[in-house]
C-alpha positions in Angstrom: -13.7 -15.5 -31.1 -12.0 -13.7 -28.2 -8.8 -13.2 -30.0 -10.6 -11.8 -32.7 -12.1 -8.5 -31.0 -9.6 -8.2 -28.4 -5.9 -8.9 -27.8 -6.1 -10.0 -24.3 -2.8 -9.2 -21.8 -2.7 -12.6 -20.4 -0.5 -14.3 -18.7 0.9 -15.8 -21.3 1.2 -12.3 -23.1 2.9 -10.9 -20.3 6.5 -10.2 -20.8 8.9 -8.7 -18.2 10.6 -5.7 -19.8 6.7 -4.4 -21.4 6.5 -0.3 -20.0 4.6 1.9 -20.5 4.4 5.8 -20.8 5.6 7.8 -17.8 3.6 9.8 -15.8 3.8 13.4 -14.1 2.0 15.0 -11.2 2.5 18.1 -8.6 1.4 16.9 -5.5 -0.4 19.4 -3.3 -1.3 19.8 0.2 -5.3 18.9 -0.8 -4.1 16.2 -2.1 -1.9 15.0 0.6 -5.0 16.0 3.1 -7.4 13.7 0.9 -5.3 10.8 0.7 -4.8 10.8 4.6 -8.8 11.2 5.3 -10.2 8.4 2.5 -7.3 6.1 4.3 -9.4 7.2 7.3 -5.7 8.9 9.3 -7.4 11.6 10.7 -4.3 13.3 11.9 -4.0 16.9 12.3 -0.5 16.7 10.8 -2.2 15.5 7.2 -4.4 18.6 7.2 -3.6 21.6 4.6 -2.6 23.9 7.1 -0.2 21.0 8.5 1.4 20.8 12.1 4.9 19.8 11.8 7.3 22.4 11.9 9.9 20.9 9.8 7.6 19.1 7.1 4.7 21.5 6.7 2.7 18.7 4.4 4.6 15.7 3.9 2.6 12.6 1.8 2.2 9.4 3.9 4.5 6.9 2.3 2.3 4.9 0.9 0.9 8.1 -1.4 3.2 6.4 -3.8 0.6 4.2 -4.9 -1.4 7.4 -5.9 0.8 10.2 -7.3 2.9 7.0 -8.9 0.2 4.4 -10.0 0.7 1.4 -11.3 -1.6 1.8 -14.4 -1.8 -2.2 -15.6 -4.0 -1.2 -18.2 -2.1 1.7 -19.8 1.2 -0.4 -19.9 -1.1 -3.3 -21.6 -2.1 -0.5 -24.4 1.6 0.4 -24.9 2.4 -2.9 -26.0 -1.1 -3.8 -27.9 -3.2 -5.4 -25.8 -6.2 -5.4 -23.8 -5.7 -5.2 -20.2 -8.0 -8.4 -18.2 -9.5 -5.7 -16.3 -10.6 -3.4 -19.0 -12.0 -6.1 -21.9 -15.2 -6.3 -23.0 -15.2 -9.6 -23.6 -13.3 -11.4 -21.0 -13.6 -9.0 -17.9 -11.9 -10.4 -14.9 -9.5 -9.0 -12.2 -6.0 -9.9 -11.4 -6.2 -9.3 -7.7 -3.2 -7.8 -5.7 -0.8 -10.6 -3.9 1.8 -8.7 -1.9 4.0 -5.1 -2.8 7.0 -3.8 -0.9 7.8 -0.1 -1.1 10.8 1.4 -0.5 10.9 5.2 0.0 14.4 7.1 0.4 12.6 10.9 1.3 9.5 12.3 2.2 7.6 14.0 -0.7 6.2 17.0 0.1 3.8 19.6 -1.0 4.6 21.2 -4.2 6.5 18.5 -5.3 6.6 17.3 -8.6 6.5 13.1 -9.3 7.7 11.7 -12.5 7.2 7.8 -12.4 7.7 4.9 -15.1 6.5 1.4 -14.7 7.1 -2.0 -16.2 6.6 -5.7 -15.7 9.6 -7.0 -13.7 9.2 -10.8 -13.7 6.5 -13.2 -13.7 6.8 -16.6 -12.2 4.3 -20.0 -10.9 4.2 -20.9 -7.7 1.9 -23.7 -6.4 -0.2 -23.8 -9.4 -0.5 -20.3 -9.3 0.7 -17.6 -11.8 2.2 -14.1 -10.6 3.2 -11.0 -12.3 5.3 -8.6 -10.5 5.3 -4.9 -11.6 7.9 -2.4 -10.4 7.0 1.2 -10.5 10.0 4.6 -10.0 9.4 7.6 -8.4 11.3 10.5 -9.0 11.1 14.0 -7.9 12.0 17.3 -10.0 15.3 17.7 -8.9 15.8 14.0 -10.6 16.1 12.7 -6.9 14.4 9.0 -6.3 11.9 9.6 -3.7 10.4 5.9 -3.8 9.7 2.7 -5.7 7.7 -0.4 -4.8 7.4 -4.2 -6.3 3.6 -4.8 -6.8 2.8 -8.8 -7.4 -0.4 -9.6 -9.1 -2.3 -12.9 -9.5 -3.1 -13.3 -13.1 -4.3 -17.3 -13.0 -4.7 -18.6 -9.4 -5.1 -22.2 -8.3 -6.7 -22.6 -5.4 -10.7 -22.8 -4.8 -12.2 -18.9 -5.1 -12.2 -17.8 -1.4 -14.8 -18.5 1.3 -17.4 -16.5 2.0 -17.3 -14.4 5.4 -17.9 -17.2 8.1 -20.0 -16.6 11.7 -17.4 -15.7 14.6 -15.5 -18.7 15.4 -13.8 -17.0 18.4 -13.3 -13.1 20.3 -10.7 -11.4 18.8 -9.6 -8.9 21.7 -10.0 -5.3 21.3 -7.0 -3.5 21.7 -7.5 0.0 23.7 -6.6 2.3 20.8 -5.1 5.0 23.5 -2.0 7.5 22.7 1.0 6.4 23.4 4.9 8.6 23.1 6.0 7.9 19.8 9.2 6.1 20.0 12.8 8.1 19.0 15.9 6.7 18.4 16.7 7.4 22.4 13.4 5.6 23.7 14.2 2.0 21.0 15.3 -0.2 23.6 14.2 -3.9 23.3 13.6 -6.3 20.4 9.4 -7.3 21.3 8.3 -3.8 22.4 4.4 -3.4 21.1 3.6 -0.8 19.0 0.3 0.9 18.9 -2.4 -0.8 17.5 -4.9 0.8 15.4 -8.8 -1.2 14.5 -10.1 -0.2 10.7 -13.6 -0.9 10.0 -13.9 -1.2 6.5 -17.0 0.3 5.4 -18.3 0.1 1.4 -18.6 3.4 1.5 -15.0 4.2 2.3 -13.8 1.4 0.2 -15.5 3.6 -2.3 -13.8 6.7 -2.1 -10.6 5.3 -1.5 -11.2 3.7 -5.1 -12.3 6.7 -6.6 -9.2 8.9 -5.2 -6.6 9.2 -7.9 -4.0 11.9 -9.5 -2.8 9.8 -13.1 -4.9 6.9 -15.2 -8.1 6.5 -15.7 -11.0 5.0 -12.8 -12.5 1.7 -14.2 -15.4 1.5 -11.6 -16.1 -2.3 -12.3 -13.8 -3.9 -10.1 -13.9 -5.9 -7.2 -13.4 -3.1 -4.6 -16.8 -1.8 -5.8 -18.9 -3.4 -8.4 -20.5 -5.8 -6.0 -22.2 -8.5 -8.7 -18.4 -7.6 -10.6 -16.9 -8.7 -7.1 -19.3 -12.1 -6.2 -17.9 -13.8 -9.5 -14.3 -12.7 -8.4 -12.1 -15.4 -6.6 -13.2 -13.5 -3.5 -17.2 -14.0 -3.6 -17.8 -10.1 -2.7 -16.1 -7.0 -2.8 -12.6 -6.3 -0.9 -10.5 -3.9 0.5 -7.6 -3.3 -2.1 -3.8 -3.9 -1.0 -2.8 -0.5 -1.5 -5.7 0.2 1.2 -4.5 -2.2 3.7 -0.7 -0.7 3.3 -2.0 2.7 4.0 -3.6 1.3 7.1 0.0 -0.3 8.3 1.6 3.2 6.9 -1.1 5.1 10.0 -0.4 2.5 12.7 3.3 3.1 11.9 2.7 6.9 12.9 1.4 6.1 16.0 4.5 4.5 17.2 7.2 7.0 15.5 8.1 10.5 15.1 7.9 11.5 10.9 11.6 11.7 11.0 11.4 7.9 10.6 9.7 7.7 7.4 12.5 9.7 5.7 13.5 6.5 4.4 11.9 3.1 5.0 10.7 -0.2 3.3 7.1 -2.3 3.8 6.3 -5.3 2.6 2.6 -6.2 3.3 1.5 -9.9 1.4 -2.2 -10.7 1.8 -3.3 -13.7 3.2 -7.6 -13.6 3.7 -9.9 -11.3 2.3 -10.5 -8.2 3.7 -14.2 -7.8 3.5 -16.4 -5.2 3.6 -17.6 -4.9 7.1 -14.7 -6.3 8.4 -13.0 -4.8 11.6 -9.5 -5.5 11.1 -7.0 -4.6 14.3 -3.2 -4.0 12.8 -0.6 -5.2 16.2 2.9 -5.5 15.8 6.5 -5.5 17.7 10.1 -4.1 16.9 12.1 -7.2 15.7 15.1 -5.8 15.6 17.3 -2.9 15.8 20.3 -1.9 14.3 23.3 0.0 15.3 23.7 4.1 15.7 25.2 5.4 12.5 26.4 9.1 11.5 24.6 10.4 8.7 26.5 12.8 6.2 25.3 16.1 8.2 26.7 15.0 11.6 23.2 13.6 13.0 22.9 9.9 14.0 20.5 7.4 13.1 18.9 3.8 13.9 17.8 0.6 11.8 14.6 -0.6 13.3 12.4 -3.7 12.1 9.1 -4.4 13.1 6.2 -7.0 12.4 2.8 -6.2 12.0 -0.6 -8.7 12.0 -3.9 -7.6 10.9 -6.3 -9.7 12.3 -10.2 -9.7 11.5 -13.0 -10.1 14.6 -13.2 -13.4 13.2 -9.6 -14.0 14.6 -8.4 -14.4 10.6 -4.8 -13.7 10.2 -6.3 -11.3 6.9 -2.4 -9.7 6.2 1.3 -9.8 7.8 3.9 -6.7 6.9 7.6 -5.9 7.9 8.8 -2.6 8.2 12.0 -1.4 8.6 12.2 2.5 9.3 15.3 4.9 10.3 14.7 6.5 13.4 16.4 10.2 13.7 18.6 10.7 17.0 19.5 13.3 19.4 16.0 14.6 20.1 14.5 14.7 16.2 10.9 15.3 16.8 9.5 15.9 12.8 
């Protein structure tokens, strides 16, 4: 009967190749300032008026997600099906795994973002099935300004998830004080801490994070929001979304380093638990490496960094790990 009124985008459907249409949006310094404040970096450098000299209003790299969305259900339409999380008949989510983006220059205000999208591969893996989705960013002078690998479970194996558990031990609290944000002169050894930064997820920020969008359509039953939506999820209640959690990484990068090190960059964050509503998650990490100083085409240097980040819940769940890598500007670049 399910076939009949709807052509579901299953796994099974899935196809790697399937598109759909591309999208176009202007960013603008509101926009830039909203994205900052509903992924709670309240920064004066993400306000309209901006602080940085040399960047006026430059997007947090993980804006990608927003001004080039992934739009699951628009590339199911293009091809003639029914999108999981959009049926009628057979509603259900296909929650976010792990995505790595890779971003080659800072978008700025005023910029205009054409992106396409399609299904890249889709693979099993302990029982499980995945679909990874690759999305292209481009800007108006035809320049790629990012593009990131998002993986979805579509079928998923394992038990649905625990609900939230009592305390089983003190997760300690980090003092969440200013440090200097590292430059390619102050890098010095593999295991130096980086800032940490504690999130407390509220509903009502999960919320507005949700609702914030520049292409597609909002479907507001999903399991970010739609609470009875969320309880019959593999998750038992409503979650922070990935793209959240990467935008938290993306802030507790800025603590440690100067904007000229997110002219080009890659993060990878996978999910491991849930991160629940009410949750307090505290983001530590620690350069891993570093690479050697290079000369970039207009006679300035640069460095390869890598670092490691843990979010950790105050149950002392490991709830997500990341990698980084960034390229750190030399000889006193301060943007």
């Amino acid at each position: 009967m399910v076939d009949q009124l709807e052509k579901l985008w299953d796994y099974d459907a899935v196809e790697p190749g399937q598109s759909g249409s591309p999208t176009t949006v202007t960013v603008t310094k509101e926009d830039i300032s909203w994205y900052a404040l509903v992924a709670q970096n309240f920064s004066s450098r993400f306000t309209p008026s901006g602080t940085c000299q040399e960047w006026p209003s430059v997007a947090m790299p993980t804006m990608v997600l927003t001004y080039a969305p992934l739009l699951r259900e628009e590339i199911a339409e293009a091809n003639g099906f029914v999108a999981l999380e959009w049926s009628t008949t057979a509603r259900r989510q296909t929650p976010f795994a792990k995505c790595e983006i890779r971003w080659s220059r800072g978008v700025l205000a005023g910029d205009t973002i054409t992106s396409t999208r399609r299904v890249l591969e889709k693979y099993v893996r302990r029982g499980s099935r995945f679909v990874t989705f690759r999305v292209e960013a481009t800007n108006q002078n035809g320049e790629e300004v990012a593009r990131y690998d998002y993986n979805c479970i579509f079928d998923y194996a394992k038990d649905p998830k625990d609900p939230p558990r009592e305390p089983r031990k003190a997760w300690p609290s980090s003092p969440d004080t200013p440090r200097e944000r590292f430059s390619w002169e102050a890098v010095r050894d593999v295991g130096d801490q980086l800032s940490p930064l504690n999130i407390q997820a509220s509903q009502e920020n999960i919320d507005e994070k949700d609702a914030f969008r520049l292409a597609g359509k909002h479907n507001p039953i999903n399991i970010h929001t739609d609470e009875e939506f969320a309880r019959r999820s593999m998750f038992g209640g409503t979650v922070v979304s990935g793209g959240a959690a990467m935008s938290y990484v993306d802030q507790m990068l800025q603590k440690s380093f100067t904007l000229g090190s997110f002219h080009g960059g890659r993060l990878l964050l996978r999910a491991i638990e849930p991160f629940r509503a009410g949750d307090t998650v505290t983001f530590q990490g620690e350069l891993t490496s570093r690479g050697d100083m290079t000369t970039t085409e207009d006679g300035g240097s640069q460095r390869v960094i890598e670092c490691r980040i843990k979010g950790v819940n105050q149950r002392g769940d490991l709830v997500n790990m990341s990698d980084a890598t960034l390229i750190l500007k030399g000889l006193g670049a301060e943007y």
